[in-house]
PQR file with spaces between the fields and no chain letter, atoms N, CA, C, O and H, PARSE charges and radii, in Angstrom:
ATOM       1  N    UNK     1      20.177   24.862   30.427 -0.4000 1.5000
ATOM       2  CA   UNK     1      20.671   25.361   29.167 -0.0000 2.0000
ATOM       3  C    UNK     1      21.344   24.195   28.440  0.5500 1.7000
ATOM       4  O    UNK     1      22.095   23.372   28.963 -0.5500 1.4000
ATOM       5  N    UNK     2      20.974   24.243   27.177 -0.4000 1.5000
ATOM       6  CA   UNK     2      21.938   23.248   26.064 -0.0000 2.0000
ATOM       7  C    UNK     2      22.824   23.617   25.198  0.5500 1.7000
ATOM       8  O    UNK     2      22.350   24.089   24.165 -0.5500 1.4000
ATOM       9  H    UNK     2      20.364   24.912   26.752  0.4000 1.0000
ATOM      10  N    UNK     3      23.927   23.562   25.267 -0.4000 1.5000
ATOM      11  CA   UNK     3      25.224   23.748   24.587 -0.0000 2.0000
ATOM      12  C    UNK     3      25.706   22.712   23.525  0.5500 1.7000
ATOM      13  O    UNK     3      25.527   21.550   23.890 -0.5500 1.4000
ATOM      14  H    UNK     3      24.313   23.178   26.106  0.4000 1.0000
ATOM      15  N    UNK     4      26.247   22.855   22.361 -0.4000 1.5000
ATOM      16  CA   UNK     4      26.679   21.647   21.586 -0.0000 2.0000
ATOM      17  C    UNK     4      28.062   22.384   21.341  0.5500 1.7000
ATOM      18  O    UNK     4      28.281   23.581   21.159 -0.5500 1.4000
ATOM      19  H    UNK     4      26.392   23.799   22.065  0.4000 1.0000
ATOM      20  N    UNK     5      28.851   21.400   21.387 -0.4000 1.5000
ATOM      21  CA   UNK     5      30.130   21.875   21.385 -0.0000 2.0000
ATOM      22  C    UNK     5      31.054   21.254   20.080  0.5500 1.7000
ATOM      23  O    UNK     5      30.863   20.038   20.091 -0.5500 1.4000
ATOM      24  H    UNK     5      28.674   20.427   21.535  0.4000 1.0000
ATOM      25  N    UNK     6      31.716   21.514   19.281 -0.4000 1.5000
ATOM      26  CA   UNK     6      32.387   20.958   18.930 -0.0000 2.0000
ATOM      27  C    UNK     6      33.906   20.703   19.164  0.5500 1.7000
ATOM      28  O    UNK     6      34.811   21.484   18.872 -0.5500 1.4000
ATOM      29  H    UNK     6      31.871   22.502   19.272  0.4000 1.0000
ATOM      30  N    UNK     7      34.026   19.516   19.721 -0.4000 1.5000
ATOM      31  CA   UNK     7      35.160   19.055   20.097 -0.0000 2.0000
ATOM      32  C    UNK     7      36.444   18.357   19.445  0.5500 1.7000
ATOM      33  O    UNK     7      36.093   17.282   18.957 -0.5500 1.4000
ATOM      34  H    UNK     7      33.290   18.881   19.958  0.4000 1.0000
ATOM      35  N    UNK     8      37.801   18.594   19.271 -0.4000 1.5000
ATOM      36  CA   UNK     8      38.424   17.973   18.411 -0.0000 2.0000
ATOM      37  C    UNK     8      38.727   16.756   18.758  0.5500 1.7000
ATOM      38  O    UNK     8      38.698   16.590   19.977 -0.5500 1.4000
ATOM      39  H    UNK     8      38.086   19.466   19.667  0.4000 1.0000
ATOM      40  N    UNK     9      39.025   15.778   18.096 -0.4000 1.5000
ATOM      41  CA   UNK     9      39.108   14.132   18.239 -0.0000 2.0000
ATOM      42  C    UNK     9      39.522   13.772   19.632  0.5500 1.7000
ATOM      43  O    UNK     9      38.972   13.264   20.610 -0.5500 1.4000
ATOM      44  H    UNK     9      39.049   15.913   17.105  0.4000 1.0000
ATOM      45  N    UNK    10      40.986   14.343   19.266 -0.4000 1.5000
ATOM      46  CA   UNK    10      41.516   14.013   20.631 -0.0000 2.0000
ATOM      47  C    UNK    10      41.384   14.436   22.369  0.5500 1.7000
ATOM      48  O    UNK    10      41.918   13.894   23.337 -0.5500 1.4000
ATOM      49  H    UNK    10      41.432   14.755   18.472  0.4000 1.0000
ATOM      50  N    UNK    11      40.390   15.696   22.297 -0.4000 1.5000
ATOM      51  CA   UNK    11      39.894   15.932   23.190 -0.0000 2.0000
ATOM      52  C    UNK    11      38.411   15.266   23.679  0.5500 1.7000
ATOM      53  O    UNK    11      38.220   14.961   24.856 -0.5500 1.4000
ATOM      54  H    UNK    11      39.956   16.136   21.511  0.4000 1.0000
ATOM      55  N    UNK    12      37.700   15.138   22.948 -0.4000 1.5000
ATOM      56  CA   UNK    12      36.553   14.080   22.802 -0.0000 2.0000
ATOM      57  C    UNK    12      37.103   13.257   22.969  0.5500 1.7000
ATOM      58  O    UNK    12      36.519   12.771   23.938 -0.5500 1.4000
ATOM      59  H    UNK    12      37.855   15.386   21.991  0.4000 1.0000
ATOM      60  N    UNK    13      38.229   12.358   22.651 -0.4000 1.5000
ATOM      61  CA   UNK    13      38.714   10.957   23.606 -0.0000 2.0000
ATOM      62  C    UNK    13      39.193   11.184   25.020  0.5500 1.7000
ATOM      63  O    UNK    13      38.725   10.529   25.951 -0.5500 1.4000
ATOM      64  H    UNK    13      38.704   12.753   21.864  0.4000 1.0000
ATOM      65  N    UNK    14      39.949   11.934   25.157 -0.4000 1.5000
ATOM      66  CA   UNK    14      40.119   12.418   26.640 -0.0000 2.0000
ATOM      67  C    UNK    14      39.244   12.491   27.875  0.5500 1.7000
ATOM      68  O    UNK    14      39.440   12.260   29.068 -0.5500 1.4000
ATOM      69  H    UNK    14      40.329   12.466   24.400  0.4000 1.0000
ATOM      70  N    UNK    15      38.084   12.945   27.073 -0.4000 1.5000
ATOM      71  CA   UNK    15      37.015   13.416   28.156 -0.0000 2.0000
ATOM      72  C    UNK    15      36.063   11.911   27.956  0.5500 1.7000
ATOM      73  O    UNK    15      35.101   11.975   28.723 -0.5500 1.4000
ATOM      74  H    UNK    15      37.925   13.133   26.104  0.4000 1.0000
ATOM      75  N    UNK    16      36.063   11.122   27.474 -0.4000 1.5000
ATOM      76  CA   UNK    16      35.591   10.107   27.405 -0.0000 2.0000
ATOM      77  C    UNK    16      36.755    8.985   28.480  0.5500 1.7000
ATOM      78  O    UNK    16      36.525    8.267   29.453 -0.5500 1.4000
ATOM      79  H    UNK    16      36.844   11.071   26.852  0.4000 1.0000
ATOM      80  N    UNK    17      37.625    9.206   27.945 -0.4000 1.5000
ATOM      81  CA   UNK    17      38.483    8.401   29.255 -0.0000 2.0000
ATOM      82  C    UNK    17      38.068    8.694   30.211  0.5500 1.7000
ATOM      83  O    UNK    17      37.425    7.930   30.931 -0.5500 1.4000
ATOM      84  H    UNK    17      37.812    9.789   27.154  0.4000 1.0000
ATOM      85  N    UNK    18      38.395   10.192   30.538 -0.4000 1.5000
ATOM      86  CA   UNK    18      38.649   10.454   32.004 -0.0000 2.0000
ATOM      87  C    UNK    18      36.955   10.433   32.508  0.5500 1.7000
ATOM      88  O    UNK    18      36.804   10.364   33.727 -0.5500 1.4000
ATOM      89  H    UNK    18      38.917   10.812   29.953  0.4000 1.0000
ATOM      90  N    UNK    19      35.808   10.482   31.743 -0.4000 1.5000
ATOM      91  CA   UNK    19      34.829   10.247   32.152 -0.0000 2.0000
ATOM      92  C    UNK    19      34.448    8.756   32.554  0.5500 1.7000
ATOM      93  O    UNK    19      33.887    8.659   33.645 -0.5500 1.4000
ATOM      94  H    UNK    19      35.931   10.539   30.753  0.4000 1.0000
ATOM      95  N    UNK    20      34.646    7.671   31.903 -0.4000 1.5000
ATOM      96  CA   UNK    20      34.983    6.798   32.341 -0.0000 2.0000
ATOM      97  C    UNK    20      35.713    5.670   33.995  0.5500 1.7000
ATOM      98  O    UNK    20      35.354    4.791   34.777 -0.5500 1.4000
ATOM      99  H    UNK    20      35.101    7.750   31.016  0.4000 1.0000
ATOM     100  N    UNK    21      37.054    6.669   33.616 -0.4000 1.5000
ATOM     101  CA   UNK    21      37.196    6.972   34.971 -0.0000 2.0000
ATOM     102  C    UNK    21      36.609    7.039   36.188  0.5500 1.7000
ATOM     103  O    UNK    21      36.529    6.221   37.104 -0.5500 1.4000
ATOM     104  H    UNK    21      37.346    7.383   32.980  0.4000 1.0000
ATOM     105  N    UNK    22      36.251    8.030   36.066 -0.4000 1.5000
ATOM     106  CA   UNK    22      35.274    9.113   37.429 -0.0000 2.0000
ATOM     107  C    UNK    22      34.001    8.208   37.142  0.5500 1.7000
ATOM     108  O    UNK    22      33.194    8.626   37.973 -0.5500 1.4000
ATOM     109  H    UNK    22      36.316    8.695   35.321  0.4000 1.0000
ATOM     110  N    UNK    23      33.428    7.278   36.480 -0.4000 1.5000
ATOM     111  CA   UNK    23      32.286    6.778   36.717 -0.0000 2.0000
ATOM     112  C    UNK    23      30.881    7.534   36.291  0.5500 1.7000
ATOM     113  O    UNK    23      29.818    7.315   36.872 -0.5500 1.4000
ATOM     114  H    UNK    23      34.084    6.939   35.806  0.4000 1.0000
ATOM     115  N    UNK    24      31.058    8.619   34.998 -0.4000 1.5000
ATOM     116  CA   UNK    24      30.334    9.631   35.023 -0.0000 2.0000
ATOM     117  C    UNK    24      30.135    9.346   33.175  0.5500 1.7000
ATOM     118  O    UNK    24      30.837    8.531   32.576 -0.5500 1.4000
ATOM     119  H    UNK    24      31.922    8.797   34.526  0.4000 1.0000
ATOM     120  N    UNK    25      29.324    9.980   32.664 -0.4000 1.5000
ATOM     121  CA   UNK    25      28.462   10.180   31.456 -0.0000 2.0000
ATOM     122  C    UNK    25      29.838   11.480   31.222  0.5500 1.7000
ATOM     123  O    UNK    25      30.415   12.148   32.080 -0.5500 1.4000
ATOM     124  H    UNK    25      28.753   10.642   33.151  0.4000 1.0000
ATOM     125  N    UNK    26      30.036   11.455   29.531 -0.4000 1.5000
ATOM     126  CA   UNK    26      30.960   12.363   29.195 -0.0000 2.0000
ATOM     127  C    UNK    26      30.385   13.629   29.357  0.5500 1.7000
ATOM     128  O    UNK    26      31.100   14.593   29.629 -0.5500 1.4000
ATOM     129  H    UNK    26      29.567   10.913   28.834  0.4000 1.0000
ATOM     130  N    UNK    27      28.803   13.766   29.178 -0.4000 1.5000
ATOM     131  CA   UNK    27      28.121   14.984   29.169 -0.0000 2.0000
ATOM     132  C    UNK    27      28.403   15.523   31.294  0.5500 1.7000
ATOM     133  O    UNK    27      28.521   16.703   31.623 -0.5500 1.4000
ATOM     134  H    UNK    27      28.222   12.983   28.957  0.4000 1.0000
ATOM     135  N    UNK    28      28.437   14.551   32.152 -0.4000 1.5000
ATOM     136  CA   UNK    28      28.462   14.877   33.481 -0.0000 2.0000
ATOM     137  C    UNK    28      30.065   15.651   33.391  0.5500 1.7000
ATOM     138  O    UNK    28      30.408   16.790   33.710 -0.5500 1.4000
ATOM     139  H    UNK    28      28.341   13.592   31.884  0.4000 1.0000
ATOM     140  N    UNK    29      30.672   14.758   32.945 -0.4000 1.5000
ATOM     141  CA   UNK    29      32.562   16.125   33.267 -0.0000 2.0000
ATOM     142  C    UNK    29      32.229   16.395   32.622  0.5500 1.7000
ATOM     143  O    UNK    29      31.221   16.850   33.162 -0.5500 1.4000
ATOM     144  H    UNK    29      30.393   13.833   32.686  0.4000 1.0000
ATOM     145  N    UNK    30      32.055   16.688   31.250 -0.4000 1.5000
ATOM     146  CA   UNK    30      32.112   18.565   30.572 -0.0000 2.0000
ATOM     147  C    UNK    30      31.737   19.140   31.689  0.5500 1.7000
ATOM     148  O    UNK    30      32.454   19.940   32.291 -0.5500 1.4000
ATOM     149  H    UNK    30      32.874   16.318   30.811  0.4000 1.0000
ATOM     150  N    UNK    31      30.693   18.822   32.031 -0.4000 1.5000
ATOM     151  CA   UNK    31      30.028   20.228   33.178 -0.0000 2.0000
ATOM     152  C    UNK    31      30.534   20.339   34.357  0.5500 1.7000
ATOM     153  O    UNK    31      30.382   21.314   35.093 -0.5500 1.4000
ATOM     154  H    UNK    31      30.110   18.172   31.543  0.4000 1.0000
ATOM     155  N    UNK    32      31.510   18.806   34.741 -0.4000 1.5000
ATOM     156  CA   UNK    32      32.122   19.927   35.922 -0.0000 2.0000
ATOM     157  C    UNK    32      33.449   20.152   35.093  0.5500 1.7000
ATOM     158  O    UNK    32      33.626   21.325   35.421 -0.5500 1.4000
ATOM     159  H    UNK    32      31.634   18.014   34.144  0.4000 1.0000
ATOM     160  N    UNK    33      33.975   20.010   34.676 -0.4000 1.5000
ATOM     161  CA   UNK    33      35.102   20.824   34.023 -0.0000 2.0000
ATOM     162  C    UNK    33      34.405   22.214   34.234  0.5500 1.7000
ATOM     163  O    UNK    33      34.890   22.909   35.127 -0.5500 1.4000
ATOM     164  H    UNK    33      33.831   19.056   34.409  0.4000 1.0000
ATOM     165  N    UNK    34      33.436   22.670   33.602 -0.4000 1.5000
ATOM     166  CA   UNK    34      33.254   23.844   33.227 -0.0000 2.0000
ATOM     167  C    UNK    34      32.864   24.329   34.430  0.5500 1.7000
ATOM     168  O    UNK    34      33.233   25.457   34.757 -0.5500 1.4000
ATOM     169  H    UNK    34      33.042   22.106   32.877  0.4000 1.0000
ATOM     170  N    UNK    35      32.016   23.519   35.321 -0.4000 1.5000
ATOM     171  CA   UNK    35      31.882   24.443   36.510 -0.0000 2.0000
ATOM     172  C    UNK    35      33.068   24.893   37.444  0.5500 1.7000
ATOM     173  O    UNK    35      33.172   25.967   38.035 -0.5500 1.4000
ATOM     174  H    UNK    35      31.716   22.603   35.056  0.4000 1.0000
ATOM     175  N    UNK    36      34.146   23.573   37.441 -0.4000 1.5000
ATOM     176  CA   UNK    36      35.471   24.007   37.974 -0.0000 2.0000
ATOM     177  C    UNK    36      35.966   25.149   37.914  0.5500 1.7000
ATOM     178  O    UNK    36      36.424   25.800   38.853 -0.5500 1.4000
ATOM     179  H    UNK    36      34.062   22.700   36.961  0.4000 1.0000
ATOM     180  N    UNK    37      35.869   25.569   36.347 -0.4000 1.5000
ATOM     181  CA   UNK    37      37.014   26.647   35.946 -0.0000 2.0000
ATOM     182  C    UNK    37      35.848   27.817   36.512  0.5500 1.7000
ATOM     183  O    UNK    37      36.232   28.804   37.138 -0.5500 1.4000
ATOM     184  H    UNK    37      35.497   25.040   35.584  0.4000 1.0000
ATOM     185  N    UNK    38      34.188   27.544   36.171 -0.4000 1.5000
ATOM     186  CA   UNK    38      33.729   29.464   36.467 -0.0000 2.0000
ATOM     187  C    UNK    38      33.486   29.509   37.940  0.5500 1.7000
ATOM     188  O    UNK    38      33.797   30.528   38.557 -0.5500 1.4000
ATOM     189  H    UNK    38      33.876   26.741   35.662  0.4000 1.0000
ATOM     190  N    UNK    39      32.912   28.405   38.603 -0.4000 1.5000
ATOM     191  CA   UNK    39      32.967   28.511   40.083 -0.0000 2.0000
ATOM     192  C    UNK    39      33.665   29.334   40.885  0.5500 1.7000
ATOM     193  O    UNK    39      33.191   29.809   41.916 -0.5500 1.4000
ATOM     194  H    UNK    39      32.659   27.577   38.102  0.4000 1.0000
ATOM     195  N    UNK    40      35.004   29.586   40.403 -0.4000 1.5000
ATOM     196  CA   UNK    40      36.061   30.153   41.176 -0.0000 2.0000
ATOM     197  C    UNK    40      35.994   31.343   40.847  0.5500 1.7000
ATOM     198  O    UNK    40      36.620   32.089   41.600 -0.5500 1.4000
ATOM     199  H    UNK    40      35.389   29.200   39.565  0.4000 1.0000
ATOM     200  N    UNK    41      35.317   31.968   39.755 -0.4000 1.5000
ATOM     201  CA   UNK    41      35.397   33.331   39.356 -0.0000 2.0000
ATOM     202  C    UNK    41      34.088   34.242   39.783  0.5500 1.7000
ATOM     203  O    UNK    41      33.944   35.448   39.587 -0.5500 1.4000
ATOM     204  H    UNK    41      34.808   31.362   39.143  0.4000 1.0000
ATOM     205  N    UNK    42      33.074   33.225   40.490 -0.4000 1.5000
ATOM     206  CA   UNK    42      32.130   33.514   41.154 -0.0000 2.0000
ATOM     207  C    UNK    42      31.944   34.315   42.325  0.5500 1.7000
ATOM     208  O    UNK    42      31.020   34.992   42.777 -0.5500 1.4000
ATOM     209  H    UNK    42      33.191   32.245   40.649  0.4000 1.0000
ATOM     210  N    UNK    43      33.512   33.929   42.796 -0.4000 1.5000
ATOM     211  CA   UNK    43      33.701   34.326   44.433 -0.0000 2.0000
ATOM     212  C    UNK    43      33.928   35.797   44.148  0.5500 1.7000
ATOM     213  O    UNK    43      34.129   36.581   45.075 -0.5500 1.4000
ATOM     214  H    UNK    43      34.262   33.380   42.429  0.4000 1.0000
């Protein structure tokens, strides 16, 4: 599935840091961000 999101500035820099970080494409954390949070609601 493809999602486009619109993101506000400063969160789009965030997730670019912290993607950075982790060694990952900003598009790779969005998705685990997002899998983080529904994963758990799975159980």
């Amino acid at each position: 599935m493809t999602v486009t999101l619109e993101l506000k500035p400063e969160i789009e820099a965030r997730s670019a840091r912290q993607a950075a970080v982790e060694g990952v494409t900003v598009e790779e954390y969005i998705q685990r961000v997002i899998e983080s949070i529904i994963a758990p609601l799975a159980s």
